[in-house]
C-alpha positions in Angstrom: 28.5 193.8 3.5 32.6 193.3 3.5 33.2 196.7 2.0 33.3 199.7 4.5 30.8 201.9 1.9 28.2 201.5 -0.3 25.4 203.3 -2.4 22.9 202.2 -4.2 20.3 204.6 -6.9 16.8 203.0 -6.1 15.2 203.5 -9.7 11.7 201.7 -10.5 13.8 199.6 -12.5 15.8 198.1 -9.4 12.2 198.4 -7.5 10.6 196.1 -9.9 13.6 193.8 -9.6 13.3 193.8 -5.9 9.3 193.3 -6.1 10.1 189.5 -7.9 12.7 188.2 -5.3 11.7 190.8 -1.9 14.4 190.6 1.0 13.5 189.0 4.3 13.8 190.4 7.7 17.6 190.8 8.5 19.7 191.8 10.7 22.7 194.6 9.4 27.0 194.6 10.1 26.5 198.2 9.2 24.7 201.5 9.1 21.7 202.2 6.8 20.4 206.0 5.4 17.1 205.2 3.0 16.7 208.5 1.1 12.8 208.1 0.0 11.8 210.5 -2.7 9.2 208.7 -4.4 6.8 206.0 -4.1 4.7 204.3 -0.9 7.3 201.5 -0.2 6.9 199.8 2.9 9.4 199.0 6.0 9.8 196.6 8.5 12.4 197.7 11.8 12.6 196.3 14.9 8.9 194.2 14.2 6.8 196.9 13.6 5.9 197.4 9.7 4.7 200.8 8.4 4.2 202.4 4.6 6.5 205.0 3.9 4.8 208.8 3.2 8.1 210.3 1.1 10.1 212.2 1.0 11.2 210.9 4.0 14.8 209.4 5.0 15.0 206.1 7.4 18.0 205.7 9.5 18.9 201.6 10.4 21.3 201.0 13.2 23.6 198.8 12.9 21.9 195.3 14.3 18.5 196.1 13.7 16.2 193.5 12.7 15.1 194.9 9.2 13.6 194.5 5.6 12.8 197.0 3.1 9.9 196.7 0.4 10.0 199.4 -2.2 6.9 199.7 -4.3 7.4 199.9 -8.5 7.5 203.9 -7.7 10.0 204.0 -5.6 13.0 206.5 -6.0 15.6 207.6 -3.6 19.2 206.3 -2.6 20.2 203.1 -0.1 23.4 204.6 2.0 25.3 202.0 3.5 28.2 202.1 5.9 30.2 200.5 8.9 31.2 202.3 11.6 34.4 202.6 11.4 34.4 204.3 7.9 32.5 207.4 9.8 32.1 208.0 13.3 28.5 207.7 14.7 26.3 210.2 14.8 23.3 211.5 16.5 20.9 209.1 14.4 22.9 206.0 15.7 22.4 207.6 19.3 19.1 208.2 18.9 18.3 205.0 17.6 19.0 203.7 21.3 15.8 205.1 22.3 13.3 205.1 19.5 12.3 202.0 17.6 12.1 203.7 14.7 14.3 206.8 13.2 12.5 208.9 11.0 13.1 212.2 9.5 11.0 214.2 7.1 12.0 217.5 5.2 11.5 220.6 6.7 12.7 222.6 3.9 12.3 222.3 0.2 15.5 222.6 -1.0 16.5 219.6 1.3 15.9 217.0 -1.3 17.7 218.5 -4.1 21.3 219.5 -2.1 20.6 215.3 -0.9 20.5 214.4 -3.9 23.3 216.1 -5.1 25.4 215.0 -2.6 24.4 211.4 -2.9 25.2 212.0 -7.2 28.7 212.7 -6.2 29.3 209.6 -3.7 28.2 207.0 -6.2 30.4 208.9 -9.1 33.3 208.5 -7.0 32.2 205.3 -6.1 32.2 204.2 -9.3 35.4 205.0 -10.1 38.3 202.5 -10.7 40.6 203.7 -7.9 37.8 205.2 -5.0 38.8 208.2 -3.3 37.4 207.3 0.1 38.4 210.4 1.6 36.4 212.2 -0.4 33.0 209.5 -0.1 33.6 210.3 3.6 33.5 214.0 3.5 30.5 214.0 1.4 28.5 211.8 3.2 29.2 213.8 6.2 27.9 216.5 4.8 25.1 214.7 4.4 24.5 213.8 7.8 25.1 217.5 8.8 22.3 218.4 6.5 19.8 215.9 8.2 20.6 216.6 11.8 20.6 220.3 10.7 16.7 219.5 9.1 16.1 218.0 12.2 17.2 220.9 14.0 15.0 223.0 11.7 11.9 223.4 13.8 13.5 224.2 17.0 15.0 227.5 15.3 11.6 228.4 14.1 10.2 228.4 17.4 11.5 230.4 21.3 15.0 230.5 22.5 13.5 227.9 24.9 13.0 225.5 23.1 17.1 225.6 21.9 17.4 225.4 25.8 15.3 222.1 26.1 16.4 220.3 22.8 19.7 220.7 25.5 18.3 219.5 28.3 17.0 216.6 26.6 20.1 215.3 24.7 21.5 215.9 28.4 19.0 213.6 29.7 19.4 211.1 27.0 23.1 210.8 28.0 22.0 210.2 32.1 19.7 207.4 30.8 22.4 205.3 28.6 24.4 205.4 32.2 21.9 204.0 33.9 18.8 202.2 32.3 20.1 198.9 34.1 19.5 200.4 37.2 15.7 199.9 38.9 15.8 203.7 39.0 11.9 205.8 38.5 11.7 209.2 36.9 12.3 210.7 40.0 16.2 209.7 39.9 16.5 211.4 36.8 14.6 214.4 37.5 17.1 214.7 40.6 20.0 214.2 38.2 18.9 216.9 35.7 18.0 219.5 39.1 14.3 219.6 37.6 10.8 219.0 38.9 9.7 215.7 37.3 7.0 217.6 35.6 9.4 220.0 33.8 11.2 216.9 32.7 8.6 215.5 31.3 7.2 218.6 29.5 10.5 218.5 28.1 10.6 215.0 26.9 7.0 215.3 25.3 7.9 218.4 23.6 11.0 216.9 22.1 10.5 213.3 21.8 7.2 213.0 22.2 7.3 210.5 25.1 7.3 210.9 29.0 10.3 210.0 30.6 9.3 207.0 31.8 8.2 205.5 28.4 11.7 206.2 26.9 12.9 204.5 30.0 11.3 201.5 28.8 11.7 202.0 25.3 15.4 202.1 26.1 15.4 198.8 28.8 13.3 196.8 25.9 15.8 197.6 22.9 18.5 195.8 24.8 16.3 193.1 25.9 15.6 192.6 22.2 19.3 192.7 21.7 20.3 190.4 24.4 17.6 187.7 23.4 18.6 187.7 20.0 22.9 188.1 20.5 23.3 186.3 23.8 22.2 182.8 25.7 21.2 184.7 28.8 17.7 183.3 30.2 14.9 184.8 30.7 15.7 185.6 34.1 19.0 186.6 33.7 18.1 189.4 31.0 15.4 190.7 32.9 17.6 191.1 36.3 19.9 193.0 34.0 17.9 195.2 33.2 16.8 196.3 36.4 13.6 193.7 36.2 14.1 191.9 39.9 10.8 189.4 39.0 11.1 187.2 35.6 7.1 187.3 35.8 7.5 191.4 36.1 9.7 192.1 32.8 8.0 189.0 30.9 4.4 191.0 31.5 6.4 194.8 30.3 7.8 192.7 27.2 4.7 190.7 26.5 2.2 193.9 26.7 4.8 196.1 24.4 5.8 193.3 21.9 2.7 191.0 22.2 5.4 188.3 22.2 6.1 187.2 25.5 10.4 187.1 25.8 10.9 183.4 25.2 8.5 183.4 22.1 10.1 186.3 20.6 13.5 185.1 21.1 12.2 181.4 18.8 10.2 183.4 16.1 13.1 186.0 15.8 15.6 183.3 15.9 13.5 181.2 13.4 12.8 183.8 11.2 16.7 185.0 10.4 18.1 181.6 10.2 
């Protein structure tokens, strides 16, 4: 994409289009929202493929490996931008530590006011001279309404829970400091002044991982990116990430990728030439 924003309608009409010549894996220059309404299209990110339950928006970081397969049903809107239209938000930070960003409506008016607001971006976008000033303040509304749905279900529930969402973003920010290090839950337990049980409590509750998956989680999303971006060996990738034995990080690669590092970095390689 040259342009700094884009929109797109996804109609069945565009769907059937797409059906008769379907993209292949790819990787992106830019930010992605999917706004699913309709249909059960399916979606490939980060080599894991899944069939999408709307409504439902997908958020697509910016060098993710991903393809997009709407089904003749499909409706929603394709949100494109780069980052320096709009400054990143808590999906792209997020997207760090998750393979996968997800969000489904908590409310039932969500769809509509998304709608709306995505009905006014592609009428200005359509207009011979673009005011981009105004595409950028609506689609920040936009992502203020989906990190405020995301938000939704902590305000339903204790004060506590406010407190941990908190505590977690807090902890999120200690990992992307130091992943590289060869640091166990322990360190950031210490760093948060928590019991490594409380931390994890907190991480299950919010994310629904212990700490020390999302450790990995996070160590093996850059390993993925420094295979595919760099000509660092093996080696050299896993010592920086914290991995002191090749052997070591190619078994924790192999076992959550199936692929050991060396054949993902071919079939990757392969597959978006």
């Amino acid at each position: 994409m040259t342009q700094s924003f884009d929109i797109i309608k996804l109609t069945p009409e565009l769907a059937r289009q797409y059906a008769g010549m379907p993209s292949k894996p790819h990787r992106h220059n830019y930010e992605e929202i999917i706004i699913v309404a309709k249909g059960n299209p399916q979606h490939f990110i980060d080599f894991n493929k899944e069939t999408i339950t709307p409504p439902l928006v997908i958020y697509v970081a910016q060098g993710k490996i991903h393809q997009f397969l709407p089904d003749v049903n499909t409706e929603g809107w394709a949100i494109r931008y780069k980052n320096e239209f709009i400054p990143q938000s808590r999906f792209h930070f997020y997207s760090n530590f998750s393979d996968n960003i997800n969000y489904t409506f908590e409310t039932d008016n969500c769809l509509e006011k998304l709608n709306g607001l995505c009905n006014m971006m592609l009428d200005e976008f359509k207009q011979a001279q673009i005011n981009y000033t105004m595409i950028k303040h609506l689609l920040l509304a936009l992502l203020s309404k989906l990190e405020e749905e995301g938000k939704h279900r902590f305000r339903q529930e204790s004060t506590s829970n406010n407190t941990q969402l908190i505590s977690f973003n807090n902890f999120l920010k200690i990992l992307e400091e130091n992943f590289k290090r060869t640091e166990g839950v322990e360190f950031y337990a210490d760093k948060m002044n928590m019991s490594v049980r409380n931390l994890n409590l907190i991480c299950q509750s919010i994310f629904n991982k212990s700490v020390s998956e999302i450790v990995e989680t996070r160590k093996l999303i850059e390993a993925r990116q420094l295979l595919l971006n760099t000509d660092l060996s093996i080696s050299e990738i896993g010592y920086e990430l914290g991995y002191n034995e090749k052997a070591y990080f190619t078994r924790v690669f192999t076992k959550k990728t199936g692929l050991t590092p060396t054949d993902f970095r071919n079939q990757m390689s392969a597959m978006l030439s």
